[in-house]
PyMOL CGO cylinders between C-alpha atoms (Angstrom):
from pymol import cmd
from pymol.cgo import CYLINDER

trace = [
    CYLINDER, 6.59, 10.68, -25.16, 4.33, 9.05, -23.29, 0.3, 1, 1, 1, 1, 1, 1,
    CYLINDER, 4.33, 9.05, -23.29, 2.41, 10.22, -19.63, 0.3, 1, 1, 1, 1, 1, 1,
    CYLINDER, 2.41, 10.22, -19.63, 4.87, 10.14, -16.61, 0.3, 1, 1, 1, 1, 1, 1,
    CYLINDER, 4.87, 10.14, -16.61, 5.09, 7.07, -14.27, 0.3, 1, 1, 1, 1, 1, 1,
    CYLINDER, 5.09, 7.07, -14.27, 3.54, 8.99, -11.61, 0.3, 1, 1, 1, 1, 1, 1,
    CYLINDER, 3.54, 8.99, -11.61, 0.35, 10.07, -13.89, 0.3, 1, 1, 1, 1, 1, 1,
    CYLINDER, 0.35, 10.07, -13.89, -0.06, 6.23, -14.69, 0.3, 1, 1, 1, 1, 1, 1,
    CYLINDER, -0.06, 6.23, -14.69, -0.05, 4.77, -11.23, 0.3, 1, 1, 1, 1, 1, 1,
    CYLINDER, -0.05, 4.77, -11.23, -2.10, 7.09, -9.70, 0.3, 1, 1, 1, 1, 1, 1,
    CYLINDER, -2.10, 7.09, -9.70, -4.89, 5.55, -12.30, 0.3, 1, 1, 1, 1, 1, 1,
    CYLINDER, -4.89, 5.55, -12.30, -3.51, 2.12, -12.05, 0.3, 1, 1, 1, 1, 1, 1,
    CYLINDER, -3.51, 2.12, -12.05, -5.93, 1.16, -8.94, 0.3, 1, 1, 1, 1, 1, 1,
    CYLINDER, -5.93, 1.16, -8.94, -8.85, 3.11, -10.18, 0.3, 1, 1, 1, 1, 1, 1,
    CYLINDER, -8.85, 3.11, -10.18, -8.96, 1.30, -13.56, 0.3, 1, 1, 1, 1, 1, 1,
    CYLINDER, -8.96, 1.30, -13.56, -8.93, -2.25, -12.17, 0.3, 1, 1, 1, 1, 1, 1,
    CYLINDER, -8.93, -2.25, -12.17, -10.79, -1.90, -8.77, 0.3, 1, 1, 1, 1, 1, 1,
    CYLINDER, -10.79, -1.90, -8.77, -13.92, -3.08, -9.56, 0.3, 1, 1, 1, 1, 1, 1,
    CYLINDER, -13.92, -3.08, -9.56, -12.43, -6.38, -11.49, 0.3, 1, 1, 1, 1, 1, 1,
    CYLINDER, -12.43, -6.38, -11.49, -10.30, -6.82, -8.60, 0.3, 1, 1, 1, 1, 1, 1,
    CYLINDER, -10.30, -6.82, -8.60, -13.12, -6.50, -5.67, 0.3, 1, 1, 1, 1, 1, 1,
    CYLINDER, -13.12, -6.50, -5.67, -15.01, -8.85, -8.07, 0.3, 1, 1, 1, 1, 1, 1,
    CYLINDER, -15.01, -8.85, -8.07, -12.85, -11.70, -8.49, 0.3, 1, 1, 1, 1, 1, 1,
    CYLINDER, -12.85, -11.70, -8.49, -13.08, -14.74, -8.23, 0.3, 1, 1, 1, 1, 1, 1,
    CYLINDER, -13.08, -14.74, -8.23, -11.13, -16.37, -4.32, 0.3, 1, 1, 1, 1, 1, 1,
    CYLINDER, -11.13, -16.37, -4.32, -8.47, -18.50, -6.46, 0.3, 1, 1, 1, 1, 1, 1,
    CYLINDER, -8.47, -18.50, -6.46, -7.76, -15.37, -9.01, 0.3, 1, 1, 1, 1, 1, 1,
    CYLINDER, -7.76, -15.37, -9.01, -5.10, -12.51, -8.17, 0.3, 1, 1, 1, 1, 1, 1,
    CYLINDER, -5.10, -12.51, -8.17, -5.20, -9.30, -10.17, 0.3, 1, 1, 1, 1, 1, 1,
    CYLINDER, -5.20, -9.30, -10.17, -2.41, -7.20, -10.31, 0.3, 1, 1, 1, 1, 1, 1,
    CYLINDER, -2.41, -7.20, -10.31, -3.08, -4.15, -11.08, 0.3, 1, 1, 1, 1, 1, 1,
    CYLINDER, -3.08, -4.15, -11.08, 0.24, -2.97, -11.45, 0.3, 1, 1, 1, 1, 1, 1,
    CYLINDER, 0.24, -2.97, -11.45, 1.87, -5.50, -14.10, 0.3, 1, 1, 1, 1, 1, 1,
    CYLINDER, 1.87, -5.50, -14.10, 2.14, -3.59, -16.58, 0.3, 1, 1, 1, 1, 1, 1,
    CYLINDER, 2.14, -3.59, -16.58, 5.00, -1.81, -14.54, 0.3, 1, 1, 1, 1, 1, 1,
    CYLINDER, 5.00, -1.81, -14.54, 6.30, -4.87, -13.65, 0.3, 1, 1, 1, 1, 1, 1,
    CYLINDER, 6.30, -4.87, -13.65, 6.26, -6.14, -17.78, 0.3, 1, 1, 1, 1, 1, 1,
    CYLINDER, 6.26, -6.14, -17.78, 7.34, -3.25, -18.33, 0.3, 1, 1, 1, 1, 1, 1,
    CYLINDER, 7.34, -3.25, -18.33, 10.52, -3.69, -16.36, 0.3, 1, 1, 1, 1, 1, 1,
    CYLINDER, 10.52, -3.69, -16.36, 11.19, -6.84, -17.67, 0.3, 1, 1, 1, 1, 1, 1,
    CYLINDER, 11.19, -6.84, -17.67, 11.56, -5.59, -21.12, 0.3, 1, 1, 1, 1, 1, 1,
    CYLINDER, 11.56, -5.59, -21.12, 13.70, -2.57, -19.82, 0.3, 1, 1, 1, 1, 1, 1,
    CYLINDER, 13.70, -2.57, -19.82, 15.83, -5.18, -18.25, 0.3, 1, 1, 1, 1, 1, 1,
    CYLINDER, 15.83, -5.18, -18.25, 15.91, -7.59, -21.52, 0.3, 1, 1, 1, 1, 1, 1,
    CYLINDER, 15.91, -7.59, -21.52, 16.01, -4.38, -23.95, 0.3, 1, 1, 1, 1, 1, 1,
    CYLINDER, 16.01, -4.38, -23.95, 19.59, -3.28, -21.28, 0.3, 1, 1, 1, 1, 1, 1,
    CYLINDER, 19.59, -3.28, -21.28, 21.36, -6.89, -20.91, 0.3, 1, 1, 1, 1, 1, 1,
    CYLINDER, 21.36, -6.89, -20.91, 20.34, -6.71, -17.13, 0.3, 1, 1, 1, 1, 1, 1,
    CYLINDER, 20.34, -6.71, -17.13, 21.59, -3.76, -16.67, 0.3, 1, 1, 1, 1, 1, 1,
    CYLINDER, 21.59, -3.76, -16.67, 19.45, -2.12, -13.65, 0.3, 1, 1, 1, 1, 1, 1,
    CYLINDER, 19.45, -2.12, -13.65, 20.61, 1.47, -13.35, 0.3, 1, 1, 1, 1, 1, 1,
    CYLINDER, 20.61, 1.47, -13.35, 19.43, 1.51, -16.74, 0.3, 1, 1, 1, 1, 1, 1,
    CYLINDER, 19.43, 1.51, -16.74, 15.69, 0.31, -15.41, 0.3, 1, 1, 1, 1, 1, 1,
    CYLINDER, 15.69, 0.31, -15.41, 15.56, 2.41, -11.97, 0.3, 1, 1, 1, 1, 1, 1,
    CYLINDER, 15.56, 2.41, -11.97, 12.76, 4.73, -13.37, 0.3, 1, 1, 1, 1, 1, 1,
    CYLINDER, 12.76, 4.73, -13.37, 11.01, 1.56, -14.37, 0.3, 1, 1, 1, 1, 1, 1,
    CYLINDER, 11.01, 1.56, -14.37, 11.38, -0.05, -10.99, 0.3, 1, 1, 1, 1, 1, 1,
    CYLINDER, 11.38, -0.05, -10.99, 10.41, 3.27, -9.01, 0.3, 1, 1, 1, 1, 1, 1,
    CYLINDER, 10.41, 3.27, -9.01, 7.46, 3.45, -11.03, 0.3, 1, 1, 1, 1, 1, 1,
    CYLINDER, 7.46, 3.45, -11.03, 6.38, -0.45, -10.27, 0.3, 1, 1, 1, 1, 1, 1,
    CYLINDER, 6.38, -0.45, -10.27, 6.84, 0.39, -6.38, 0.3, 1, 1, 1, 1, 1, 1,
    CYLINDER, 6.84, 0.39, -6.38, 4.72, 3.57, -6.52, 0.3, 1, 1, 1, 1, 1, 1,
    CYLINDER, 4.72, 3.57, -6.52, 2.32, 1.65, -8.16, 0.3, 1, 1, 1, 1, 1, 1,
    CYLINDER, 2.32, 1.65, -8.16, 2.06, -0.71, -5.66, 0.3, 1, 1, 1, 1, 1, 1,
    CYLINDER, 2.06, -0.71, -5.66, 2.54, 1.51, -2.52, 0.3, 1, 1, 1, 1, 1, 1,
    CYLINDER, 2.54, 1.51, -2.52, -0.35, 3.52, -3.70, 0.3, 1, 1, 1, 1, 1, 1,
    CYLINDER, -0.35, 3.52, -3.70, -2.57, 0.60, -4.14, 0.3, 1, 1, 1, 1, 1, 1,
    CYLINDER, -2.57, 0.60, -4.14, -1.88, -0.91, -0.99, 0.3, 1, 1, 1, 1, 1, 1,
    CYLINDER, -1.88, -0.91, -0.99, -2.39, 2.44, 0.80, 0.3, 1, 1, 1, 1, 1, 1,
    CYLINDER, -2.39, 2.44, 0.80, -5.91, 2.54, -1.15, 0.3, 1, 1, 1, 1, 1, 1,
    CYLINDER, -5.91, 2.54, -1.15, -6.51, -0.83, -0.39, 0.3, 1, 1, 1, 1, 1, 1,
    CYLINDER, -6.51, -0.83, -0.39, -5.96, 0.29, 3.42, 0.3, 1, 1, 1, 1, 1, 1,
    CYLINDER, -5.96, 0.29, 3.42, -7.82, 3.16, 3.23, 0.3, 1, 1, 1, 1, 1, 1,
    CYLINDER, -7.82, 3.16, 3.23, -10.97, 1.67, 1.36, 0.3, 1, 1, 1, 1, 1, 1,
    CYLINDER, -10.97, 1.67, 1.36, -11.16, -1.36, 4.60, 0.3, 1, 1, 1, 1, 1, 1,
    CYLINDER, -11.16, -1.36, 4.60, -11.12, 0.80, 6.92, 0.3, 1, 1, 1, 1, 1, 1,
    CYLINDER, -11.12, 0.80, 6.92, -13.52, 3.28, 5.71, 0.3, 1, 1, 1, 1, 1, 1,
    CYLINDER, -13.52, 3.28, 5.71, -16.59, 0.80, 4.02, 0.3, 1, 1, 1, 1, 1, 1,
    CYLINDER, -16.59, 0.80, 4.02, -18.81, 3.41, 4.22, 0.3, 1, 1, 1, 1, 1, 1,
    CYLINDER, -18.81, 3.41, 4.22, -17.15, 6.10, 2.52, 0.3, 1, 1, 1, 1, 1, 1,
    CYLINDER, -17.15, 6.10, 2.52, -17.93, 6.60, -0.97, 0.3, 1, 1, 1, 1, 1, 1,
    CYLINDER, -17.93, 6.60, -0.97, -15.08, 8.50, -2.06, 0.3, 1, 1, 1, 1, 1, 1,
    CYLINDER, -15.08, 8.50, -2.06, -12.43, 5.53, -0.69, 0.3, 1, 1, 1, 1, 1, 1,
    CYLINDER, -12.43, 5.53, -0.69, -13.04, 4.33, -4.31, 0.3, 1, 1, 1, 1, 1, 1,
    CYLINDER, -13.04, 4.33, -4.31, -12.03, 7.13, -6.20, 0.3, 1, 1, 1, 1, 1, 1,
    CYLINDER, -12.03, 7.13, -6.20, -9.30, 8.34, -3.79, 0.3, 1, 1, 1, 1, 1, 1,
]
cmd.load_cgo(trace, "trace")
């Protein structure tokens, strides 16, 4: 089986910070889509069914809550080194 939601998205941000802090203004980077494609195939695979995706969609919103928190945390500290890798 494969590594546990919470393993990936604690990763997610690490692994696409520098592409994303080095974009270009008119591009957006996600770097939590692959929870979000990942949901739509759950949802496709289960005729809509969403109870059947909840541990999909959980995943996609801890993704995204622990980006934005690192996101938070990295603006307001510019001078800390370790904001990256938190």
């Amino acid at each position: 089986m494969a590594s546990s939601p919470s393993d990936e998205d604690k990763t997610a941000w690490g692994k696409v910070e520098k592409k994303f802090e080095h974009k270009n203004a008119s591009e957006y980077y996600d770097p939590c889509q692959a929870f979000a494609e990942r949901s739509i195939k759950c949802l496709r695979r289960n005729a809509g069914d969403r109870d059947m995706c909840s541990d999909y969609f959980q995943a996609y919103r801890d993704c995204k809550k622990e980006w934005l928190t690192q996101r938070k945390f990295a603006k307001a500290n510019p001078s800390d080194p370790s904001s990256a890798k938190s």
